[in-house]
C-alpha positions as CSV (number, residue, x, y, z in Angstrom):
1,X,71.3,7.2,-57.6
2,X,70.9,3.6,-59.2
3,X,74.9,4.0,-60.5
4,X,75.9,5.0,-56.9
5,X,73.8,2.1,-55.3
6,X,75.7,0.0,-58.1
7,X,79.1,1.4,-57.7
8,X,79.2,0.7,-53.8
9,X,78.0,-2.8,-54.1
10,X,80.9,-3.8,-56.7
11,X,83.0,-2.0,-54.0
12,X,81.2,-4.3,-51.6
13,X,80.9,-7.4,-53.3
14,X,85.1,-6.9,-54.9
15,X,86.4,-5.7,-51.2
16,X,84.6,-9.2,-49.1
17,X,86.0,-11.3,-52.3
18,X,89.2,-9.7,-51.3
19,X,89.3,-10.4,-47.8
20,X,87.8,-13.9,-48.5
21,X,90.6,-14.8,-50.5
22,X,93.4,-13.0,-48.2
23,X,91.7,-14.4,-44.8
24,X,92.5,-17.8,-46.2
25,X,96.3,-17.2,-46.5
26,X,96.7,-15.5,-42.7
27,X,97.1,-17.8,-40.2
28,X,93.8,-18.7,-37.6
29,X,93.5,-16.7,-34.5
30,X,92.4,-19.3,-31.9
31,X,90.2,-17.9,-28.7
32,X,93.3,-17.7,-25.7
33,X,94.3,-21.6,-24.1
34,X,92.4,-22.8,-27.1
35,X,93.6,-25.4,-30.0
36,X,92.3,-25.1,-33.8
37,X,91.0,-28.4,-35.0
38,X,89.2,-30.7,-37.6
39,X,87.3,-33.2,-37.2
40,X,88.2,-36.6,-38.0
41,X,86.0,-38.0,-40.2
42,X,84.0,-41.2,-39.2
43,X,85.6,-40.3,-35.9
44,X,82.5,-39.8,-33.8
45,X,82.6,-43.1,-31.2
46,X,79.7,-42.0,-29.1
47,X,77.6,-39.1,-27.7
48,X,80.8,-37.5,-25.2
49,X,84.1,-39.1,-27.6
50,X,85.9,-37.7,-31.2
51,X,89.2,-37.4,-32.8
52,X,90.4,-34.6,-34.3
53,X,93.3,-33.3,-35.6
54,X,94.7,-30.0,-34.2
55,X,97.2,-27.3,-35.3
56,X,100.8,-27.4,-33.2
57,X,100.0,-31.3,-32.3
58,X,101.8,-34.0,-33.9
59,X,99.3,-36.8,-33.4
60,X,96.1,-36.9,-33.5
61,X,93.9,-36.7,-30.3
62,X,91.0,-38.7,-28.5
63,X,89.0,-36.3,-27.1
64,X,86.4,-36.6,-24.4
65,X,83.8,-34.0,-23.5
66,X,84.5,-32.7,-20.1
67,X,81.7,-32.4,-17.6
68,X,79.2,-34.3,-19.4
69,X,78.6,-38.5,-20.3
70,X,76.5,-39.8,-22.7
71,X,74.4,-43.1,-23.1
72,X,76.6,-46.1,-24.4
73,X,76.0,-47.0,-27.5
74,X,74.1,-50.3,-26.4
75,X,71.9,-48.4,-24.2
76,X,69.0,-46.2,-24.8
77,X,69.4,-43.4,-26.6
78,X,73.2,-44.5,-27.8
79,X,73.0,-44.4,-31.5
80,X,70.7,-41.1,-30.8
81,X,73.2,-39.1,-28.9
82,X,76.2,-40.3,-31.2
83,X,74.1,-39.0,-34.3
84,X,73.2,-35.8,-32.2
85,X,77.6,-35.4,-32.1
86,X,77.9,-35.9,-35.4
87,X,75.0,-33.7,-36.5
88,X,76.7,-31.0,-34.1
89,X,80.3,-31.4,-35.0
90,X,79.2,-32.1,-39.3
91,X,78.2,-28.4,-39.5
92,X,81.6,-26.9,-40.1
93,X,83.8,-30.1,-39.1
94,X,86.3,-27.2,-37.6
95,X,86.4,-26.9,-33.8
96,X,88.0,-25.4,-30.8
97,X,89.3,-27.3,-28.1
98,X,89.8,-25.7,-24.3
99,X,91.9,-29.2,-22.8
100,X,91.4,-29.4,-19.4
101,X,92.7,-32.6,-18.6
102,X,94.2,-36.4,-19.9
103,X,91.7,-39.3,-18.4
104,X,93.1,-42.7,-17.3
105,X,92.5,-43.6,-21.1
106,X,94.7,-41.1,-22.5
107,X,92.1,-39.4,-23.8
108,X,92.0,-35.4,-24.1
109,X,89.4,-34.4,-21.8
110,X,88.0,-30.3,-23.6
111,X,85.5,-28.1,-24.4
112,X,84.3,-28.1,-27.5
113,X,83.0,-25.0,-29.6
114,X,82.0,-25.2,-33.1
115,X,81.8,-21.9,-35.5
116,X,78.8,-21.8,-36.8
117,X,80.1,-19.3,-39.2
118,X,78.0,-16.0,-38.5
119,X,81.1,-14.4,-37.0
120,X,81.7,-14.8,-33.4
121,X,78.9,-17.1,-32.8
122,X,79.7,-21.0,-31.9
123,X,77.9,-23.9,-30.2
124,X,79.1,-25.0,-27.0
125,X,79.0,-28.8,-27.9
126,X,78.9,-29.9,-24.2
127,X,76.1,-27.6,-23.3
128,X,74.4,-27.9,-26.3
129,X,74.3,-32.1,-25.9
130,X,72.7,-31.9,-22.3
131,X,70.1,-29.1,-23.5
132,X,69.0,-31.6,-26.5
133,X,68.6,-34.2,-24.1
134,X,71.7,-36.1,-25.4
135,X,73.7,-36.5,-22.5
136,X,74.0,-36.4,-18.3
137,X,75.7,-33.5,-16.8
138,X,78.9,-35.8,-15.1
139,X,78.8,-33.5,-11.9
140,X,81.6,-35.6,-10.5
141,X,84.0,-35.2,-13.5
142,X,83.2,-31.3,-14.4
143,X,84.9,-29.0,-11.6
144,X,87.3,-28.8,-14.5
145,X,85.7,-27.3,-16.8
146,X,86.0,-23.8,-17.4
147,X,82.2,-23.4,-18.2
148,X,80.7,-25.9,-16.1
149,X,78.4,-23.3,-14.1
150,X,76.1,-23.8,-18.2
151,X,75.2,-27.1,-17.7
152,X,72.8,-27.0,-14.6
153,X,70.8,-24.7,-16.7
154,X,70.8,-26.9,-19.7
155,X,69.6,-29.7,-18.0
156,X,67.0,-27.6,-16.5
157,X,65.7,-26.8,-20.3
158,X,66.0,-30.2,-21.2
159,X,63.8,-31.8,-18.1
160,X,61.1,-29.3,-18.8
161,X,61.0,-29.9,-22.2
162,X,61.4,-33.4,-21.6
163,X,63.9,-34.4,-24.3
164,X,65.8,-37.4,-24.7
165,X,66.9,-38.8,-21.8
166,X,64.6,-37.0,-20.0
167,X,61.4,-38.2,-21.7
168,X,61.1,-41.3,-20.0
169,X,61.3,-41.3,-15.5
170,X,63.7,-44.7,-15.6
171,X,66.6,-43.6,-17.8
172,X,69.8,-44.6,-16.4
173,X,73.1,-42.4,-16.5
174,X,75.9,-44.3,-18.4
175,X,78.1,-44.9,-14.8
176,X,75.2,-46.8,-13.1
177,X,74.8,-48.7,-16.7
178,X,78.3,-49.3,-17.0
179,X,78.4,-51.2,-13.5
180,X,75.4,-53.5,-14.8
């Protein structure tokens, strides 16, 4: 029983070795209207802004997270929600990009998923920084994106939980800020 047990783990452990190696040779499959990307490093500006670097693009884009905006870096919470990005985005440094849009900065405007490498699992980066508490849902800028309908419920989590901007009653979003 022990050599049986034995023999179909080699099989096993030889066949994924096999596919690991062969996997890396075939080209990505990206999710439909989607682009493969890196992350540029020391490319994280803010809490809602990256470049990265896509497959089938020549240059390398400015991306902006549709539907949500996060504190500036001089405000409260700036350097907090930035880190949050990075921390997010650092945990494979691949991404997928769903462009929905060019802003008057010329500036990609996407969802953002990140693989978390379980399979077919990945973080919704938009959601996932308005349920930390990281950023404001930007109701007047998300009728774009495809998954908008996620973010009321993530900022319902985060306001009962009372995480980051949410902790505190006076918190301003970033477009009242930004007219001080």
């Amino acid at each position: 029983m022990k050599r049986i047990i034995g023999a179909i783990t080699l099989i096993i452990g030889v066949g994924a070795i096999a596919i690991g190696v062969n996997s890396q040779k075939l080209p990505r499959k990206t999710p439909p209207n989607s682009l493969y990307c890196r992350l540029t490093p020391g490319s994280v500006y803010d809490g809602d802004t990256f470049r990265a670097t896509c497959e089938g693009e020549t240059e390398e884009l400015k991306v902006r997270l549709c539907g949500i905006d996060a504190p500036e870096k001089d405000q409260a919470l700036g350097i907090e929600s930035r880190d949050t990005l990075r921390e997010l985005m650092g945990i494979s440094r691949e991404l997928f990009l769903v462009v929905v849009d060019r802003d008057r900065y010329g500036r990609q405007v996407a969802e953002a998923f990140v693989p978390t490498g379980g399979g077919e699992e990945e973080i919704f980066i938009n959601a996932e920084m308005i349920r930390r508490g990281m950023a404001w849902h930007y109701e007047r800028y998300s009728n774009n994106c495809p998954n908008w309908d996620v973010f009321d419920q993530m900022v319902t989590e985060a306001k009962e939980k009372r995480l980051g901007i949410h902790a505190k009653s006076d918190s301003v979003p970033p477009w009242e800020w930004r007219k001080r």
